[in-house]
N, C-alpha and C positions, 0 to 999 in steps of 0.2 A: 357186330364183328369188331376187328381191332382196329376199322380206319379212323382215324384222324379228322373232323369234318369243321370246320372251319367259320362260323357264325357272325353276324355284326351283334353288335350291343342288344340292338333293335329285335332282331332273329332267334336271338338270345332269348329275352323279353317275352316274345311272341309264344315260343316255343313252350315256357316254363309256364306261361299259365294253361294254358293248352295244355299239361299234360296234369297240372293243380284240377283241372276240369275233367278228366280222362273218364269219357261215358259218356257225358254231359254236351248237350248241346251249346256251345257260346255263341249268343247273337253278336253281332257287327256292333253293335252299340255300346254293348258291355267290353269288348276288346279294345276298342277306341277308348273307351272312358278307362279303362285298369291298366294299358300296355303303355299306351301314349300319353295319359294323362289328359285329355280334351271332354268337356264337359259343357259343350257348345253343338249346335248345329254344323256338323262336319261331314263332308265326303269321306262315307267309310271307305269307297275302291283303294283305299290304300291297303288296305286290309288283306287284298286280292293280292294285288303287285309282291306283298311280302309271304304270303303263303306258298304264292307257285315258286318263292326260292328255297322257300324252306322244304317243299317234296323235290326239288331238284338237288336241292344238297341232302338231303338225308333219304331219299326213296332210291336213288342210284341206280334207278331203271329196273327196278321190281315192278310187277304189274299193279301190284293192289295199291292204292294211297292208302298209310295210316292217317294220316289228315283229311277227311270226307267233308268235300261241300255241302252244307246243308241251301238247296236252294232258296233266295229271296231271304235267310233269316240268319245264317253264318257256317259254322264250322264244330265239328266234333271229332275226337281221334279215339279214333278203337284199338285194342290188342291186334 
């Protein structure tokens, strides 16, 4: 619709490959390593922290998430 939704850099970032992947399953490892740039042994739960803002700002209290947890392996966005 025609709202206006408002991102960080990072959010940004997140979102664009995320949708470069669109179908596709991305593990936590692969986003850490493409979004952030970290190519280290890293705590992915950040990964989490910015996903739940990214359905909070763009899912606007629709029920379905287009952003689906894939459990214990990441994240996939469907139509």
């Amino acid at each position: 619709n025609d709202l206006e939704v408002h991102l960080t850099q990072r959010e940004f970032d997140l979102l664009q490959y995320l949708l470069q992947k669109k179908g596709k399953v991305c593990e936590r490892i692969e986003i850490i390593q493409q979004v952030w740039d970290i190519y280290f042994d890293y705590d992915t739960r950040i990964i989490d922290v910015y996903i739940n803002a990214l359905r909070k700002k763009l899912d606007l209290g629709k029920q379905e998430n287009h952003i689906q947890t894939i459990r214990g392996i990441g994240y996939i966005v469907k139509d």
